[in-house]
PyMOL Python script that loads the backbone (N, CA, C, O; Angstrom):
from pymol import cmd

cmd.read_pdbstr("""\
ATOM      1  N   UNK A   1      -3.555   1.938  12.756  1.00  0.00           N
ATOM      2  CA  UNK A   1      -3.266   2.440  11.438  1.00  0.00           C
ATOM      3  C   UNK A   1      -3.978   1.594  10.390  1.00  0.00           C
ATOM      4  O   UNK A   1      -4.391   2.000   9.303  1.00  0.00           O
ATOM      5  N   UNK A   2      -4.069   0.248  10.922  1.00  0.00           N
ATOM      6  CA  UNK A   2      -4.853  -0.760   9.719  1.00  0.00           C
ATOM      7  C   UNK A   2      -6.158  -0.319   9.786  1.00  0.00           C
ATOM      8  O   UNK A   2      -6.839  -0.125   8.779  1.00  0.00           O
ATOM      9  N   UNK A   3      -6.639  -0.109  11.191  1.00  0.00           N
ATOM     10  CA  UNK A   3      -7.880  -0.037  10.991  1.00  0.00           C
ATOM     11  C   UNK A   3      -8.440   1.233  10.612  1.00  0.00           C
ATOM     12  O   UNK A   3      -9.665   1.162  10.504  1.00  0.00           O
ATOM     13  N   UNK A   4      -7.842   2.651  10.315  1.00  0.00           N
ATOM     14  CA  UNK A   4      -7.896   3.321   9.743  1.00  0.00           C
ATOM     15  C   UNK A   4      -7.614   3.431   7.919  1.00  0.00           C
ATOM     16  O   UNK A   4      -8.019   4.248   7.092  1.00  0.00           O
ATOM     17  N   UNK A   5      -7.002   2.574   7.834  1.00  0.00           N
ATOM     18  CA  UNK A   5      -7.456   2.492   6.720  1.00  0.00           C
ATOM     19  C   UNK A   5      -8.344   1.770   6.131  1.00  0.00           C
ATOM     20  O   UNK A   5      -9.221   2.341   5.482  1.00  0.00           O
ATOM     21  N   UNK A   6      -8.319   0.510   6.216  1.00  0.00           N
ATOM     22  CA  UNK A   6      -9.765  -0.387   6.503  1.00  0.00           C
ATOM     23  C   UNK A   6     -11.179   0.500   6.152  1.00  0.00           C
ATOM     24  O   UNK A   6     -11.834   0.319   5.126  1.00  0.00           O
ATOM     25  N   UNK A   7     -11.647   1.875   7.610  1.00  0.00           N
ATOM     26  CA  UNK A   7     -12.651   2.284   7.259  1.00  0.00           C
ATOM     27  C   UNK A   7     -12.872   3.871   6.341  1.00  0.00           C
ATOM     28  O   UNK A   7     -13.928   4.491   6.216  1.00  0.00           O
ATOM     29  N   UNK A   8     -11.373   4.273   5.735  1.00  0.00           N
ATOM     30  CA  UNK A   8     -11.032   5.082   5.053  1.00  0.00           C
ATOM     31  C   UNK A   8     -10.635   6.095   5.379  1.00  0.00           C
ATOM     32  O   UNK A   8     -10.373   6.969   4.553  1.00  0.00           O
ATOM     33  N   UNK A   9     -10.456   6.283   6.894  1.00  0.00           N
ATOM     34  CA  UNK A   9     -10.174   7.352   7.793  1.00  0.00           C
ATOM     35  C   UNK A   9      -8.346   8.305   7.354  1.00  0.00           C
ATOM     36  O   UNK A   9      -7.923   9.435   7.598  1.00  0.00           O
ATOM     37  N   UNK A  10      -7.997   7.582   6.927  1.00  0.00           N
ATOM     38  CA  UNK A  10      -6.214   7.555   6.283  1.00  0.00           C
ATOM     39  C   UNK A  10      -6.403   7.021   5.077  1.00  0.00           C
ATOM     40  O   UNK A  10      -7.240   6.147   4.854  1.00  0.00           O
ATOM     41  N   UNK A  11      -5.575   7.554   4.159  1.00  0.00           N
ATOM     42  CA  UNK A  11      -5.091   6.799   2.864  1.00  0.00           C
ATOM     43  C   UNK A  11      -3.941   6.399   2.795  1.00  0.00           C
ATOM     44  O   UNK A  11      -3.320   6.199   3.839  1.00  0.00           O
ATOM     45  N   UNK A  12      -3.531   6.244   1.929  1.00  0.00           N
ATOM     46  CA  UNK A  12      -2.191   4.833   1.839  1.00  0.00           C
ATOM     47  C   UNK A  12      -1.480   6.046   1.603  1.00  0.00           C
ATOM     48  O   UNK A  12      -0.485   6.144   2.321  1.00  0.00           O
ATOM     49  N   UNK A  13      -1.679   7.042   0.794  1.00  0.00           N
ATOM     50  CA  UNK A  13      -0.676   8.117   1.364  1.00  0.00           C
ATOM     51  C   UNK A  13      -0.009   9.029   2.104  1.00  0.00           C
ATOM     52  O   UNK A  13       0.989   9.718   1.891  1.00  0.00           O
ATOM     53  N   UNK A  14      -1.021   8.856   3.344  1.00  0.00           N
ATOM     54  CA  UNK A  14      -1.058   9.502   4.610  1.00  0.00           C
ATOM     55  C   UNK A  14      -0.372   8.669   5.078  1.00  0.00           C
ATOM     56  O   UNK A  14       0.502   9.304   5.668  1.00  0.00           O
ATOM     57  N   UNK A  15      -0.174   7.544   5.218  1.00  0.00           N
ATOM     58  CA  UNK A  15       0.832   6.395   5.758  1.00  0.00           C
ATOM     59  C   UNK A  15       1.655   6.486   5.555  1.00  0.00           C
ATOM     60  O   UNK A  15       2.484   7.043   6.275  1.00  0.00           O
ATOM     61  N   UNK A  16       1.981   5.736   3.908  1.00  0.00           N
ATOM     62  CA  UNK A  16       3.297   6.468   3.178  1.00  0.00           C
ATOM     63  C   UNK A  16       4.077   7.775   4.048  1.00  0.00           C
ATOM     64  O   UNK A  16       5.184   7.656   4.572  1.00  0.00           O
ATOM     65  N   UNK A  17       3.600   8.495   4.063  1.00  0.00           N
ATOM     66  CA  UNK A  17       4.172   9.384   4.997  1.00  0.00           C
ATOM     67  C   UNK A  17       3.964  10.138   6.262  1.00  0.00           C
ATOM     68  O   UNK A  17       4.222  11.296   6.588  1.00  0.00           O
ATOM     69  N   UNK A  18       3.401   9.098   6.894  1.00  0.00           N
ATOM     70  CA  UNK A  18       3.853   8.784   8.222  1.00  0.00           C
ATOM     71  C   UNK A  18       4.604   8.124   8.765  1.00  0.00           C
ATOM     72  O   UNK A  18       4.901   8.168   9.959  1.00  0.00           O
ATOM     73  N   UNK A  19       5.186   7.116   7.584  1.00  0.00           N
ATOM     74  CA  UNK A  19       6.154   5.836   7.945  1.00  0.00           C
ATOM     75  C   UNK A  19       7.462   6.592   7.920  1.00  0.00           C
ATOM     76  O   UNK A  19       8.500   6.026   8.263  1.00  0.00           O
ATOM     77  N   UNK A  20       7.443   8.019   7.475  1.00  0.00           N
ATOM     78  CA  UNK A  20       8.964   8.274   7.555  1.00  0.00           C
ATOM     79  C   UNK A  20       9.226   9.336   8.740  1.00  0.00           C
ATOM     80  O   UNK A  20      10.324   9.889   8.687  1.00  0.00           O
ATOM     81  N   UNK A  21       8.540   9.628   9.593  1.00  0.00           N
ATOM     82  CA  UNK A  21       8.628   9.721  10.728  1.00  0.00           C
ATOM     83  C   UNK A  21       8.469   8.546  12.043  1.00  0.00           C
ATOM     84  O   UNK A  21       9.371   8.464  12.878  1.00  0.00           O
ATOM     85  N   UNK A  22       7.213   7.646  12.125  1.00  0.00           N
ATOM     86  CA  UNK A  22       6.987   7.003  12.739  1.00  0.00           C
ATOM     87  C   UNK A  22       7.573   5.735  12.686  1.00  0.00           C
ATOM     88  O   UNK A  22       7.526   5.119  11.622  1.00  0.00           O
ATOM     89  N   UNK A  23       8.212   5.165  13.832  1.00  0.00           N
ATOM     90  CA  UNK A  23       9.013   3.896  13.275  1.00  0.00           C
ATOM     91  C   UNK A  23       8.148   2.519  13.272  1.00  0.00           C
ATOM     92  O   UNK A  23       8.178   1.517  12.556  1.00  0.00           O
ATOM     93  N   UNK A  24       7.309   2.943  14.469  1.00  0.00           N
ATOM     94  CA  UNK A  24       6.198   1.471  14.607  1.00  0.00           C
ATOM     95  C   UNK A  24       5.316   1.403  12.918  1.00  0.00           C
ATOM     96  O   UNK A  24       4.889   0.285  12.631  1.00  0.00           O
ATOM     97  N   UNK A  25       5.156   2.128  12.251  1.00  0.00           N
ATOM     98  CA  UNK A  25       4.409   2.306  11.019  1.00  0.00           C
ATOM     99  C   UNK A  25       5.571   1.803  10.195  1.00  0.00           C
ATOM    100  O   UNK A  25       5.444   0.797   9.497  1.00  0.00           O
ATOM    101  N   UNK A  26       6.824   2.557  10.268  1.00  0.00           N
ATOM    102  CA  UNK A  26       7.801   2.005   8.698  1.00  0.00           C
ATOM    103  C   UNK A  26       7.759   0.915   9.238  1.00  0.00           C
ATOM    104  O   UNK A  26       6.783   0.401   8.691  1.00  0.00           O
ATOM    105  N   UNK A  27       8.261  -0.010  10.146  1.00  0.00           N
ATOM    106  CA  UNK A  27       8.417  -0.981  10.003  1.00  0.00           C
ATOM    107  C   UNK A  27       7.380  -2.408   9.798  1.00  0.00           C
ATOM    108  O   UNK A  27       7.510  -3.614  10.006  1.00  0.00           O
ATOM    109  N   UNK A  28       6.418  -1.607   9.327  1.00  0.00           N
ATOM    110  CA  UNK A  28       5.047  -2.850   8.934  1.00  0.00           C
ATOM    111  C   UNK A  28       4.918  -3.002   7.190  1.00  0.00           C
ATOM    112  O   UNK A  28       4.942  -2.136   6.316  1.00  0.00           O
ATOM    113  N   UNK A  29       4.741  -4.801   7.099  1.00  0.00           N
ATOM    114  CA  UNK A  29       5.000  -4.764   5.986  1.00  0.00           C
ATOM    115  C   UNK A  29       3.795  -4.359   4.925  1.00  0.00           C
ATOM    116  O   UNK A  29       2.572  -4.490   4.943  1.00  0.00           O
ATOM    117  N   UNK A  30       4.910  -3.707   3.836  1.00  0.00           N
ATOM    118  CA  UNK A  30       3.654  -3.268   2.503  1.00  0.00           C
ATOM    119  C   UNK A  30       2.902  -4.255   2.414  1.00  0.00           C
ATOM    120  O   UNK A  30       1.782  -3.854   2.733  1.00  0.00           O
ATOM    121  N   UNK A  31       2.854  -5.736   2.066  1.00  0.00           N
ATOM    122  CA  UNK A  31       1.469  -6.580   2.027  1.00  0.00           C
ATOM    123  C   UNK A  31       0.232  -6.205   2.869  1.00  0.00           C
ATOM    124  O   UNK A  31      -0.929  -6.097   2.474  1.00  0.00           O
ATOM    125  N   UNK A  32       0.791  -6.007   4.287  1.00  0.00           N
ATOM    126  CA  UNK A  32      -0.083  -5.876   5.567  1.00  0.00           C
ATOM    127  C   UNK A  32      -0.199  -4.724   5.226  1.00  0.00           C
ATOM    128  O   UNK A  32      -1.122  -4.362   5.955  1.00  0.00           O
ATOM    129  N   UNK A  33       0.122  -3.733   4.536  1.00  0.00           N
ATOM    130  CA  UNK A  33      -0.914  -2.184   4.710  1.00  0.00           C
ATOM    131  C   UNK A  33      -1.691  -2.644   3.386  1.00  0.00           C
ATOM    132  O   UNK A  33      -2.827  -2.882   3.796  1.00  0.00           O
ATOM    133  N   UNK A  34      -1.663  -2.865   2.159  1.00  0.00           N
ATOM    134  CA  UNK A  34      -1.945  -2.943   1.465  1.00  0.00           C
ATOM    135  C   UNK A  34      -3.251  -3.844   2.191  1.00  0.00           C
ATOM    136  O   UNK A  34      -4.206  -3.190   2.611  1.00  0.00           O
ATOM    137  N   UNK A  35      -3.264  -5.009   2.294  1.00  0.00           N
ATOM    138  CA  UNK A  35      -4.546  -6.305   2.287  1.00  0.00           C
ATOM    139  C   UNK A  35      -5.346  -5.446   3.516  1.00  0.00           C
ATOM    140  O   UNK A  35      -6.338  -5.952   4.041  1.00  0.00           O
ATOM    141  N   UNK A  36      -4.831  -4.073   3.954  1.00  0.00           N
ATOM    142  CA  UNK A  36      -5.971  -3.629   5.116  1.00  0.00           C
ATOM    143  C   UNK A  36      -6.665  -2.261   4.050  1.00  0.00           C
ATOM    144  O   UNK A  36      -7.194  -1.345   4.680  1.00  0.00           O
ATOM    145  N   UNK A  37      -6.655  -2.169   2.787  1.00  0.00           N
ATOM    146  CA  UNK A  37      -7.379  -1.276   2.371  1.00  0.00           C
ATOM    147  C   UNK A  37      -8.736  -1.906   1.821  1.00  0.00           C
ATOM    148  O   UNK A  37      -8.873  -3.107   1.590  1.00  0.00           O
ATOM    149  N   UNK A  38      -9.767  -0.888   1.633  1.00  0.00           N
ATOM    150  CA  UNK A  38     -11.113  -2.193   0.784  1.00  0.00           C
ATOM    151  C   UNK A  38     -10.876  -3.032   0.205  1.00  0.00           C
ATOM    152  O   UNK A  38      -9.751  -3.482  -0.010  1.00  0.00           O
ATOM    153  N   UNK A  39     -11.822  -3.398  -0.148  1.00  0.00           N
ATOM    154  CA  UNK A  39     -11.056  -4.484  -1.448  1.00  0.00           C
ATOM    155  C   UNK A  39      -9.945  -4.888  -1.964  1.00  0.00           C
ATOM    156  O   UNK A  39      -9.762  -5.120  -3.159  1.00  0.00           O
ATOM    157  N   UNK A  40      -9.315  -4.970  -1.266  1.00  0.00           N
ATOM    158  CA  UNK A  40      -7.496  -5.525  -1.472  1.00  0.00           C
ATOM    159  C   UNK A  40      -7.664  -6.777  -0.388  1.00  0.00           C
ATOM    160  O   UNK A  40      -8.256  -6.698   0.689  1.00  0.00           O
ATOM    161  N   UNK A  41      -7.021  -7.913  -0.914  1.00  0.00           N
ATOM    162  CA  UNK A  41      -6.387  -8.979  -0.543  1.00  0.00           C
ATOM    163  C   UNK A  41      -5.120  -9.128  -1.069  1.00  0.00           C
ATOM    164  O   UNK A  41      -4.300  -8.494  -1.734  1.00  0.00           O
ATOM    165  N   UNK A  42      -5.320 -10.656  -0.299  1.00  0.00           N
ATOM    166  CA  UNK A  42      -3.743 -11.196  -0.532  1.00  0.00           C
ATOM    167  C   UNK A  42      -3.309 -11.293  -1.978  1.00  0.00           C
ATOM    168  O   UNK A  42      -2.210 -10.846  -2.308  1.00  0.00           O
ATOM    169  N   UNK A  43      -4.254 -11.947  -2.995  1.00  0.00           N
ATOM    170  CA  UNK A  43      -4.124 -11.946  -4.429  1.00  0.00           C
ATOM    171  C   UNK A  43      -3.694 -10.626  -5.337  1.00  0.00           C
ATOM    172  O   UNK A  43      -2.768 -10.563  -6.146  1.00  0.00           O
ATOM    173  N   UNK A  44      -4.583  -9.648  -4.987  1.00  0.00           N
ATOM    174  CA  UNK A  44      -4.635  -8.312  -5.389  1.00  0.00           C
ATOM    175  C   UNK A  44      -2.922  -7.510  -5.032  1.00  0.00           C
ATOM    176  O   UNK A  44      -2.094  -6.965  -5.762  1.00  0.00           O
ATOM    177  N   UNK A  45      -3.003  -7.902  -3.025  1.00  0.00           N
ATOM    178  CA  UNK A  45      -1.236  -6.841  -3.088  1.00  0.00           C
ATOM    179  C   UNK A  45      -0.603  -7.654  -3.728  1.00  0.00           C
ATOM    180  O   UNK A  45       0.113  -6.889  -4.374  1.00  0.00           O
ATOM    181  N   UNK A  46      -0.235  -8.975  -4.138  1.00  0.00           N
ATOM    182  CA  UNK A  46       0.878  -9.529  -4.528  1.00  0.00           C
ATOM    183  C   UNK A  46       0.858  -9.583  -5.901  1.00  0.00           C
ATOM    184  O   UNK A  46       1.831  -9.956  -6.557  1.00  0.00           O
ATOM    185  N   UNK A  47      -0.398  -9.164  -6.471  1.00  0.00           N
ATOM    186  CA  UNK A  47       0.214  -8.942  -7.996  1.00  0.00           C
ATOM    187  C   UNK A  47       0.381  -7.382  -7.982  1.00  0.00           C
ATOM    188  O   UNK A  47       1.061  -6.943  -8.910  1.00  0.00           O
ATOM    189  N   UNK A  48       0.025  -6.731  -7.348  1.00  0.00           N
ATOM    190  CA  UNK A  48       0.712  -5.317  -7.195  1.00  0.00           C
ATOM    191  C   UNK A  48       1.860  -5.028  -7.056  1.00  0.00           C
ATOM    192  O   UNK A  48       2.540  -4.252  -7.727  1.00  0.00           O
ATOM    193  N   UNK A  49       2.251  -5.897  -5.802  1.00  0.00           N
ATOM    194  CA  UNK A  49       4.195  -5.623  -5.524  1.00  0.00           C
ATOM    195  C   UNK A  49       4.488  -6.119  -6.685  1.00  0.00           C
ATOM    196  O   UNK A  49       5.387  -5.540  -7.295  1.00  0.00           O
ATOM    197  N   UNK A  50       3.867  -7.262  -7.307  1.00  0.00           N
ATOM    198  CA  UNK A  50       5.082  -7.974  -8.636  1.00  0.00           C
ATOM    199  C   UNK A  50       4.869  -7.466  -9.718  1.00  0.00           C
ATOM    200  O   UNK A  50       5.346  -8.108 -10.654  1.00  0.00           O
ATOM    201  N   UNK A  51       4.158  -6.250 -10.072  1.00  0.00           N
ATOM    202  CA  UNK A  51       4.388  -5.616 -10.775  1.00  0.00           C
ATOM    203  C   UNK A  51       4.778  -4.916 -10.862  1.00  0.00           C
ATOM    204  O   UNK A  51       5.428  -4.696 -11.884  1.00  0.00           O
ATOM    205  N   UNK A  52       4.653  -3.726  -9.526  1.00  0.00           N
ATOM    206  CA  UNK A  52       5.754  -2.698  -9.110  1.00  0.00           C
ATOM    207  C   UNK A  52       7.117  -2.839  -8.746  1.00  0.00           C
ATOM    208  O   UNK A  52       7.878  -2.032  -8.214  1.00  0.00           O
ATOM    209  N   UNK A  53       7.373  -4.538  -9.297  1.00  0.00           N
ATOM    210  CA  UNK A  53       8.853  -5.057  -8.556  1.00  0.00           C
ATOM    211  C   UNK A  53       9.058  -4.737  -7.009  1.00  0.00           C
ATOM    212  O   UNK A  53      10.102  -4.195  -6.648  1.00  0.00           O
ATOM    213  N   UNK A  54       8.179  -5.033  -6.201  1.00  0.00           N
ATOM    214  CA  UNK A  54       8.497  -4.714  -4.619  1.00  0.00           C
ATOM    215  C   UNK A  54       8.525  -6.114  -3.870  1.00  0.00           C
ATOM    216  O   UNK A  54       7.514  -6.815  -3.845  1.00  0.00           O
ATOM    217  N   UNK A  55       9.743  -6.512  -3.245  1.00  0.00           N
ATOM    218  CA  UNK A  55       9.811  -7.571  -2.657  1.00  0.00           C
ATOM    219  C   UNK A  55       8.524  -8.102  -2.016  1.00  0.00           C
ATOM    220  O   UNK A  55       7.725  -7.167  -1.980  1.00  0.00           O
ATOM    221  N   UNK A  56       8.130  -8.927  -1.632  1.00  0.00           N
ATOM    222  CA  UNK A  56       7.278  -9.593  -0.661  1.00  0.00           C
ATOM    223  C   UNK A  56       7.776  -9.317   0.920  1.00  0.00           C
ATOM    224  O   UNK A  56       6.797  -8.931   1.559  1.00  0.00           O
ATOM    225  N   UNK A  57       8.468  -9.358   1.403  1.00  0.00           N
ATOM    226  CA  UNK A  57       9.001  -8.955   2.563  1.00  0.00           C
ATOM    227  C   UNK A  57       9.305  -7.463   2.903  1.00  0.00           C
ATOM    228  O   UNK A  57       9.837  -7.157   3.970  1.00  0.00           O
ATOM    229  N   UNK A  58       8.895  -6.404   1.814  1.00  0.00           N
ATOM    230  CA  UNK A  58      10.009  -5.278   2.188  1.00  0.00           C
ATOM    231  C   UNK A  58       8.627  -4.422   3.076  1.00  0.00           C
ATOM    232  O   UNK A  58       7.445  -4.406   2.733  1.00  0.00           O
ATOM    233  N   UNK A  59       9.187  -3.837   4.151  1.00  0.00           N
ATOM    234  CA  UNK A  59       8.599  -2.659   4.624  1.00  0.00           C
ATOM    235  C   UNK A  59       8.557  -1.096   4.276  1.00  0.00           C
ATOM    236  O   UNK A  59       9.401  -0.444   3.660  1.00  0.00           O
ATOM    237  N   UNK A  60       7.443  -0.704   4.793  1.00  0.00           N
ATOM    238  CA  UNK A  60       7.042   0.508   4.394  1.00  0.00           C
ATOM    239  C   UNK A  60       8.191   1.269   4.258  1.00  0.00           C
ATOM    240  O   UNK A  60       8.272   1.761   3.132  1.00  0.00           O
ATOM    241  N   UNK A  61       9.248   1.585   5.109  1.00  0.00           N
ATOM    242  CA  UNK A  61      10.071   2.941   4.890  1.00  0.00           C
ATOM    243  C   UNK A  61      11.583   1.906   3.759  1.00  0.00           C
ATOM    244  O   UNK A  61      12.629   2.401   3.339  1.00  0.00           O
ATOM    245  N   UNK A  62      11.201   0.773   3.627  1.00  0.00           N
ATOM    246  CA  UNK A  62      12.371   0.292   2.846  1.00  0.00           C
ATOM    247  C   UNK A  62      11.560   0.578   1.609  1.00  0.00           C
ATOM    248  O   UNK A  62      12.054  -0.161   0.757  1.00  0.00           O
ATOM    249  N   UNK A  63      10.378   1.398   0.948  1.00  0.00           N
ATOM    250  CA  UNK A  63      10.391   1.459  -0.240  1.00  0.00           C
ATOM    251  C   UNK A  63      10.721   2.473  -0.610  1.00  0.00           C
ATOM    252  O   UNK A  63      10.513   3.479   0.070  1.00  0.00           O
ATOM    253  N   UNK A  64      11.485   2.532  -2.089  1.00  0.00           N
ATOM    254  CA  UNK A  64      11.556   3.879  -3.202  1.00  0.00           C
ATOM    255  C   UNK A  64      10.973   4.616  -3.318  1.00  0.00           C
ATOM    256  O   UNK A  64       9.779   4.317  -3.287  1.00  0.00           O
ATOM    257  N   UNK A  65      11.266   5.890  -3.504  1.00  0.00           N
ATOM    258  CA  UNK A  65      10.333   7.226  -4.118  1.00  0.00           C
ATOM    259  C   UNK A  65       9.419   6.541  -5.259  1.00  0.00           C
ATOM    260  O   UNK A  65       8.392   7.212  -5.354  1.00  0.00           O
ATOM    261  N   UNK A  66       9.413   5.837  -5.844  1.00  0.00           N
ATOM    262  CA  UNK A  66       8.731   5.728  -7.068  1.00  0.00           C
ATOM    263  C   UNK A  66       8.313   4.516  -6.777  1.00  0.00           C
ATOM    264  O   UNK A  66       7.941   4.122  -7.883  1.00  0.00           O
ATOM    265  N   UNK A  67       8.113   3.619  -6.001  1.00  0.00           N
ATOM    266  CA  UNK A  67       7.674   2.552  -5.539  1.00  0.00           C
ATOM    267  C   UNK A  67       6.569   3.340  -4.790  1.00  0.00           C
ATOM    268  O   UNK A  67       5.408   3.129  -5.141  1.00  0.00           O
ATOM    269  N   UNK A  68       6.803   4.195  -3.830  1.00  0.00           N
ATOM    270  CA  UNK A  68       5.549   4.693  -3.201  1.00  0.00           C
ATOM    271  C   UNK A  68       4.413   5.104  -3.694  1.00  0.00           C
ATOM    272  O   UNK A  68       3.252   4.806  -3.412  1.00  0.00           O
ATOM    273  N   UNK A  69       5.093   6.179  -4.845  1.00  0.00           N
ATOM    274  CA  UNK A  69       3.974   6.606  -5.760  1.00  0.00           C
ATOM    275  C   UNK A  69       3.331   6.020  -6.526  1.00  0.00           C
ATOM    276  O   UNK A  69       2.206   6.378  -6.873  1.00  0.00           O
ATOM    277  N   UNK A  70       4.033   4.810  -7.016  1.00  0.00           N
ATOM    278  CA  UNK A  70       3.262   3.732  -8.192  1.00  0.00           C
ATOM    279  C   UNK A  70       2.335   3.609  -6.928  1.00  0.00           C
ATOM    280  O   UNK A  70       1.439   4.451  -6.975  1.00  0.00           O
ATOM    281  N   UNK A  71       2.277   2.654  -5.599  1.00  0.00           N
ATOM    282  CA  UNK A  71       1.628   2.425  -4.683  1.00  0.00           C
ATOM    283  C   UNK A  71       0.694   3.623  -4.438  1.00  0.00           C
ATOM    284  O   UNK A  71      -0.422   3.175  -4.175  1.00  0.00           O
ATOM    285  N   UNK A  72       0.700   4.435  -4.427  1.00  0.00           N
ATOM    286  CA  UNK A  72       0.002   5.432  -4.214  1.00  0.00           C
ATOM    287  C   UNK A  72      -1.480   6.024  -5.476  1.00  0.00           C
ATOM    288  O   UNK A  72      -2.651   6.392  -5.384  1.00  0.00           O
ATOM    289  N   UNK A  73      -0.492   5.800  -6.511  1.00  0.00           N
ATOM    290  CA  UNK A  73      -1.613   5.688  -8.047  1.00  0.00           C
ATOM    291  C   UNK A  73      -2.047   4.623  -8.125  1.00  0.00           C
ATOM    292  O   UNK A  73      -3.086   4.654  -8.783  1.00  0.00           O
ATOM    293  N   UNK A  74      -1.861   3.902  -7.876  1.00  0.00           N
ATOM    294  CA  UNK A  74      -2.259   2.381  -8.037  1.00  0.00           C
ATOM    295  C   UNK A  74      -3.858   2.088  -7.116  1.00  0.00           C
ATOM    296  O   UNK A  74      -4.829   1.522  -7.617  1.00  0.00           O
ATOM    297  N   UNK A  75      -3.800   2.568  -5.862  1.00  0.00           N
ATOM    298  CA  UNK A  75      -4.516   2.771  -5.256  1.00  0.00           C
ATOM    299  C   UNK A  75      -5.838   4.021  -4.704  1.00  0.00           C
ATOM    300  O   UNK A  75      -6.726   4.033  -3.851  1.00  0.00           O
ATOM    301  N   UNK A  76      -5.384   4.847  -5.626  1.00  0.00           N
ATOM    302  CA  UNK A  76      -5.860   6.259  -5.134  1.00  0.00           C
ATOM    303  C   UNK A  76      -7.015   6.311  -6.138  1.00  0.00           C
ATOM    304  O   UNK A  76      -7.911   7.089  -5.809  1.00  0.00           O
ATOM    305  N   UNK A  77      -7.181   5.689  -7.231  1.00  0.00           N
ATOM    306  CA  UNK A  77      -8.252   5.414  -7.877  1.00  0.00           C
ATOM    307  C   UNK A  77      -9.874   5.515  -7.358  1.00  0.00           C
ATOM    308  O   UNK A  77     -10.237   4.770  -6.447  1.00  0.00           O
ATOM    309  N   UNK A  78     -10.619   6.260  -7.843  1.00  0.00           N
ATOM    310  CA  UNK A  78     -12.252   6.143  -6.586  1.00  0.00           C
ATOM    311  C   UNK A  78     -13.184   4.413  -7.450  1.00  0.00           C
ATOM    312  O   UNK A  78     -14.064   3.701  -6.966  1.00  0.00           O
ATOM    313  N   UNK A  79     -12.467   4.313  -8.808  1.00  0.00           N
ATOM    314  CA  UNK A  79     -13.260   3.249  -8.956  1.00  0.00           C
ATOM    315  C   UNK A  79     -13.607   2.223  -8.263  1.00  0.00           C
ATOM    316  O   UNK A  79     -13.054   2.368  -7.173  1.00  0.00           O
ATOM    317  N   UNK A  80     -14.301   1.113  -8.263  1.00  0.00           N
ATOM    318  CA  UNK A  80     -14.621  -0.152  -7.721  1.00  0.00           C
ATOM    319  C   UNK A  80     -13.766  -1.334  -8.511  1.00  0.00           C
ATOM    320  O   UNK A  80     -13.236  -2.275  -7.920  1.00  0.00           O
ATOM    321  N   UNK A  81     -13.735  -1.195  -9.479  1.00  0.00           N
ATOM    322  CA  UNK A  81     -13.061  -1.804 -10.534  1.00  0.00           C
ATOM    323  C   UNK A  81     -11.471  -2.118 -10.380  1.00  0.00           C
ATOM    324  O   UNK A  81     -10.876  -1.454  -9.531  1.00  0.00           O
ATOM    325  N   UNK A  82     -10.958  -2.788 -10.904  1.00  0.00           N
ATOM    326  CA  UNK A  82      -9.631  -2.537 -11.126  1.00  0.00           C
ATOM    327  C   UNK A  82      -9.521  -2.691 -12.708  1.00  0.00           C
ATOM    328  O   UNK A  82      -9.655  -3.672 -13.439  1.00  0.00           O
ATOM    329  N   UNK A  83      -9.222  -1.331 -12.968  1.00  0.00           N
ATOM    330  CA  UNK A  83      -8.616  -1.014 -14.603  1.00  0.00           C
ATOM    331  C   UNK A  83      -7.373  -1.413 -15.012  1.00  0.00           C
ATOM    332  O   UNK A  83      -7.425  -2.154 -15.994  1.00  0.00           O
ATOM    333  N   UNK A  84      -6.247  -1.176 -14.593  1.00  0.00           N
ATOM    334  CA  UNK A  84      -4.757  -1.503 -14.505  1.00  0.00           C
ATOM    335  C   UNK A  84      -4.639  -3.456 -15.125  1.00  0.00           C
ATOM    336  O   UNK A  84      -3.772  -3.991 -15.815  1.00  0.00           O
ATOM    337  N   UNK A  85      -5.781  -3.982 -14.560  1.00  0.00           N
ATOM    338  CA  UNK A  85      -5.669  -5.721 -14.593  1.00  0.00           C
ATOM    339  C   UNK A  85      -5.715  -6.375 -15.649  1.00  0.00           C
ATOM    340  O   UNK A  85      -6.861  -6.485 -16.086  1.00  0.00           O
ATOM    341  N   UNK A  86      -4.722  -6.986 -16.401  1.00  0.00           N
ATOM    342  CA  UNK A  86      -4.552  -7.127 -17.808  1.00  0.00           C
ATOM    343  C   UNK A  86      -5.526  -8.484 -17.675  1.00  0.00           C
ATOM    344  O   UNK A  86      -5.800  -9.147 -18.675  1.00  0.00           O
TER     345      UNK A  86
END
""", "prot")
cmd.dss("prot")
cmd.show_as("cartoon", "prot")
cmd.util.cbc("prot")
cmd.orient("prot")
């Protein structure tokens, strides 16, 4: 699943909801899906969760409807850039 996203084969929203069927997927943490998309690291998800208020520890199917989707806009962007970065 990482490595599908990694080479763009899945998006973080195809995950997103796959994690609520699949249990080996919910239970992997949002950092670790997040730092396996392009250009995302460790710096990048963790000011993401702390802005979306998402624990550091929480897994995929432990997030909110609106935690997903911020995660989901947040990322779904085609830029190279990050605009959002104050």
């Amino acid at each position: 699943m990482k490595q599908a996203l990694r080479t763009g084969e899945r998006t973080l929203a195809e995950v997103l909801n796959l994690a609520e069927t699949d249990d080996v997927i919910a239970h992997a943490k949002v950092v670790d899906v997040l730092k396996s998309l392009p250009r995302v690291g460790a710096v990048r998800a963790g000011r993401v969760m702390d802005r979306l208020d998402i624990a550091p520890n929480r897994r995929l199917r432990g997030l909110g409807k609106h935690q997903a989707a911020a995660l989901v806009a947040e990322f779904s962007g085609k830029s190279t850039g990050n605009p959002s970065q104050s």
